[in-house]
RODO-2510 file (C-alpha; in nm, 4 decimals, decimal comma):
residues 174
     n   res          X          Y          Z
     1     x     0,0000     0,0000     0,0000
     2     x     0,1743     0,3238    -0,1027
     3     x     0,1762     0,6561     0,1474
     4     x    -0,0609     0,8178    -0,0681
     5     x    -0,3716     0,5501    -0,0369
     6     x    -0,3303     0,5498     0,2987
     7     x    -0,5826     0,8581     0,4116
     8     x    -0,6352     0,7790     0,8075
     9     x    -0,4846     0,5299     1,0200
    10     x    -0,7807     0,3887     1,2848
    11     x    -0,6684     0,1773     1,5689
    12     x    -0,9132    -0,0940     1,7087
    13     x    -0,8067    -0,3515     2,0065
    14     x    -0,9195    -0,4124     2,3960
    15     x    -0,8023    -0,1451     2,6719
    16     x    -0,4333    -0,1937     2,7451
    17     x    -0,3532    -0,2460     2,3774
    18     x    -0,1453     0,0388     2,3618
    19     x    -0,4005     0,2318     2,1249
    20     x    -0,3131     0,5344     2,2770
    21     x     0,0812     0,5397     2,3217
    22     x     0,0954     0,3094     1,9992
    23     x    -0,1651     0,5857     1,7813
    24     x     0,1014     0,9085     1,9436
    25     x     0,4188     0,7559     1,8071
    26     x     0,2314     0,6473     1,4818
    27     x     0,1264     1,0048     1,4505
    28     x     0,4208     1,1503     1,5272
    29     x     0,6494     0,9572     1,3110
    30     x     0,4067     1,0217     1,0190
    31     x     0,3577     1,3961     1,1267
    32     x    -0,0475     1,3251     1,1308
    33     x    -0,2470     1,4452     1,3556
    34     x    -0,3603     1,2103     1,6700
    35     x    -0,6963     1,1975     1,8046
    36     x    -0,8153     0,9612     2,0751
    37     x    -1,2000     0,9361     2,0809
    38     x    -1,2191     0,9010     2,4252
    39     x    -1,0464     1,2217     2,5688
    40     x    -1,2422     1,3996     2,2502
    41     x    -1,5574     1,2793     2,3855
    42     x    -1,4845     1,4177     2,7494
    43     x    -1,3505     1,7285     2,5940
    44     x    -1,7098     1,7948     2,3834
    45     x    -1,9172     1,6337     2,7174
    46     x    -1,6870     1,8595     2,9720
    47     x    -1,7467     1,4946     3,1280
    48     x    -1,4985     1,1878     3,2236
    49     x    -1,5604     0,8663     3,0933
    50     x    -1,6659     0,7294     3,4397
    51     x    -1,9016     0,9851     3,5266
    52     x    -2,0622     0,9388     3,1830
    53     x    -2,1276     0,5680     3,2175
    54     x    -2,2336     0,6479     3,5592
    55     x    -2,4810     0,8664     3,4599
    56     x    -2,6186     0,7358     3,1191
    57     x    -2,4862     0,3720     3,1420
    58     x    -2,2399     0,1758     2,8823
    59     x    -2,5414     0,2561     2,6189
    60     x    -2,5587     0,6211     2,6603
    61     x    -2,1939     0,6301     2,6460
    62     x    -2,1822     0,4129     2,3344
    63     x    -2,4228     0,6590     2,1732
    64     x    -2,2029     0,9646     2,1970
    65     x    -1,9298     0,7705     2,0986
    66     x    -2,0673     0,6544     1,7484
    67     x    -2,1311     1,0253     1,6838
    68     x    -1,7812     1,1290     1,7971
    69     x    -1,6416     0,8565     1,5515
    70     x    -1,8593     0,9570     1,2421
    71     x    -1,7399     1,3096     1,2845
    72     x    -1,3475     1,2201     1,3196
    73     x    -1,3519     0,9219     1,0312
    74     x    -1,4449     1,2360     0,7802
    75     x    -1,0905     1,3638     0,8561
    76     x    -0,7912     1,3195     0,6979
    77     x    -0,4691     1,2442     0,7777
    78     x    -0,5391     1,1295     1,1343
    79     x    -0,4806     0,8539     1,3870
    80     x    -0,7411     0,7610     1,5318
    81     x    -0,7688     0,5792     1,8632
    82     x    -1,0358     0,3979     1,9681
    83     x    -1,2117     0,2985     2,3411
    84     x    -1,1907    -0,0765     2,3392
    85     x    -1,5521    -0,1319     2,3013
    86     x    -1,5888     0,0882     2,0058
    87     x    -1,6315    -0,2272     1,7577
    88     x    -1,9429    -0,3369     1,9058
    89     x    -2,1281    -0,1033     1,7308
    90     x    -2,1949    -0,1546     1,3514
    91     x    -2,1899     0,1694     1,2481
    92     x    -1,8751     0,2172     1,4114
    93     x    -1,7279    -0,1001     1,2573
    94     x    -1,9093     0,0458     0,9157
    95     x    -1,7595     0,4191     0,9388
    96     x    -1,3970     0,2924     1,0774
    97     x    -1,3420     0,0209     0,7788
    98     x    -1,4537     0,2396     0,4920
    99     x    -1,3225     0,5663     0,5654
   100     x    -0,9324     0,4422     0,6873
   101     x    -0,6955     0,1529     0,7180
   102     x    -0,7778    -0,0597     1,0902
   103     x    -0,5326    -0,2040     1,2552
   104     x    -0,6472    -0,4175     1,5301
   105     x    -0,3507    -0,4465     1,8132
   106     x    -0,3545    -0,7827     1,9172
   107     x    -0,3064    -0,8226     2,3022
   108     x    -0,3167    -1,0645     2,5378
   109     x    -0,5211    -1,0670     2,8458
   110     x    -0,2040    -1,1202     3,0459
   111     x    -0,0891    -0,7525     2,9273
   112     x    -0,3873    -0,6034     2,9487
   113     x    -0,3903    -0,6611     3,3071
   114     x    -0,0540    -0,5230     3,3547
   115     x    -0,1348    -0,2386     3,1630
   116     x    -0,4801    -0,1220     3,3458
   117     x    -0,4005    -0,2091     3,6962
   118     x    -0,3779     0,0867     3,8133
   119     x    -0,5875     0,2927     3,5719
   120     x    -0,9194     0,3749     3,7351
   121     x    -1,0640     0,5860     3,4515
   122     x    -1,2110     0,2168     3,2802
   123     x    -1,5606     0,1800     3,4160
   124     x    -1,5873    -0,1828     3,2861
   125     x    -1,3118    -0,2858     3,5149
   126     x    -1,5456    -0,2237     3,8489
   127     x    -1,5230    -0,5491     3,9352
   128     x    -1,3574    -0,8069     4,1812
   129     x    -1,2318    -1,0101     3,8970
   130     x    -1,1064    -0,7840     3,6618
   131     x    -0,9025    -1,1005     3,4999
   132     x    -1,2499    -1,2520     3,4300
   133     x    -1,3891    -0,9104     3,2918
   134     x    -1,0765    -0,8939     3,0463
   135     x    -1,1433    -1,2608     2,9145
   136     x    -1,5163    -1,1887     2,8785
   137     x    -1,4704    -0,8851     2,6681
   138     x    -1,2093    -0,9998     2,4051
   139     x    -1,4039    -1,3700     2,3734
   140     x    -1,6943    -1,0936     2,2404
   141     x    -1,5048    -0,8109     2,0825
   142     x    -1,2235    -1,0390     1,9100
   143     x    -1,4135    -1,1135     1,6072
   144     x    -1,5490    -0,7983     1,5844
   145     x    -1,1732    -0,6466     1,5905
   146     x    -1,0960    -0,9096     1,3274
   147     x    -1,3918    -0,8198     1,1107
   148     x    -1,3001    -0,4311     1,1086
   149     x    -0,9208    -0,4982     1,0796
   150     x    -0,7297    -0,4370     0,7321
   151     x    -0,4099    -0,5555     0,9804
   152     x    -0,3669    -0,7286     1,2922
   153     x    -0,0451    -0,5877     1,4400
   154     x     0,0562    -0,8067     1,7794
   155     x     0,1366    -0,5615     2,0502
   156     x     0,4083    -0,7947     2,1739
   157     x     0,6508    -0,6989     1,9246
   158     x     0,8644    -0,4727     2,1187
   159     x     0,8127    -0,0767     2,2598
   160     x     0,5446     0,1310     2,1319
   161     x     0,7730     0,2944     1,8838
   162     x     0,8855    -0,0265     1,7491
   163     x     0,5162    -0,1259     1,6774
   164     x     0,4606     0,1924     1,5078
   165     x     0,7353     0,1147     1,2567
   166     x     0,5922    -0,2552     1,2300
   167     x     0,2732    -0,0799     1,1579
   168     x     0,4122     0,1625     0,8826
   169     x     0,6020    -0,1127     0,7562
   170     x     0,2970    -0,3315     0,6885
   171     x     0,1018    -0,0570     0,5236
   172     x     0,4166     0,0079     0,3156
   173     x     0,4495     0,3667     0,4295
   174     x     0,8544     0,3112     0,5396
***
C-alpha cells in the first residue's frame, strides 16, 4: 500500500492495547495528527468517561461515541484511537473500515492486566475479577476487531515505537 492511499490510520483492540501510546508515536512519526475518541468525547461532554457511564450507562456512552467517531472518520490524515468497546457497534465497525486503514492491536489478556491495573478511569473494570472481565470482553469483541481490521499488528513486538514502525512497515508507508 503506497503513502498516498493510505488517508487515516484507525486503531481498534481491547483497553491496554497500547491504542493510545501506539496511535502518538504512529502520529508523530508520520507527522499526522492524533486523536483519541475518548479524551475527545470528554472534551465535547466537559465529562470523564466514568461519570458518563455512571450517569447514562455503557449505552448512553456508546451513543455519543458513534457520533464522535462519524465526525473524526471524515478527517484526513489522522490517527485515530479507539475505546476498546468501540467495535461493538456496527456503524462504528461500518464508518472505521470504509473511511481508513484498521489495525487491530492484538493483546493478550495477560498484558492487558498489567497495563490497566492501576488505571481507574475504565468503568468496565469495576469489578472483583477484573481477569475474568478482560477474558469476557475480548471472547466478544475479538471477532469484531478481526472483522473491522485491514491488519492485525501483535502488541508484543517490542516498545510502542517499534510497533509503530511494524505498523508503517505493513502498510508500506517506510
Amino acid at each position: 500500500m503506497a503513502q498516498s492511499t493510505v488517508q487515516n490510520i484507525f486503531l481498534v483492540g481491547p483497553m491496554g492495547a497500547g491504542k493510545t501510546t501506539i496511535g502518538r508515536q504512529l502520529a508523530d512519526l508520520l507527522r499526522w495528527e492524533f486523536v483519541d475518541s475518548d479524551h475527545e468525547i470528554e472534551a465535547r461532554t466537559g465529562a470523564d468517561i466514568p461519570w458518563i457511564f455512571d450517569i447514562e450507562g455503557e449505552a448512553g456512552f456508546r451513543l455519543r461515541e458513534e457520533q464522535v467517531i462519524d465526525a473524526l472518520t471524515q478527517r484526513r490524515h489522522i490517527v485515530l484511537a479507539t475505546g476498546g468497546g468501540a467495535v461493538t457497534r456496527e456503524q462504528n465497525r461500518r464508518h472505521l473500515h470504509d473511511r481508513g486503514t484498521v489495525i487491530y492491536l492484538e493483546t493478550p489478556v495477560e498484558r492487558q492486566l498489567e497495563r490497566t491495573a492501576r488505571d481507574h478511569n475504565r468503568p468496565l473494570l469495576r469489578t472483583p475479577d477484573p481477569r475474568a472481565r478482560l477474558t469476557e470482553l475480548l471472547s466478544q469483541r475479538d471477532p469484531l476487531y478481526r472483522e473491522v481490521a485491514h491488519h492485525i499488528m501483535p502488541t508484543e513486538r517490542g516498545s510502542a515505537r517499534e510497533v509503530a514502525w511494524h505498523i508503517l512497515q505493513a502498510l508500506g508507508m517506510r
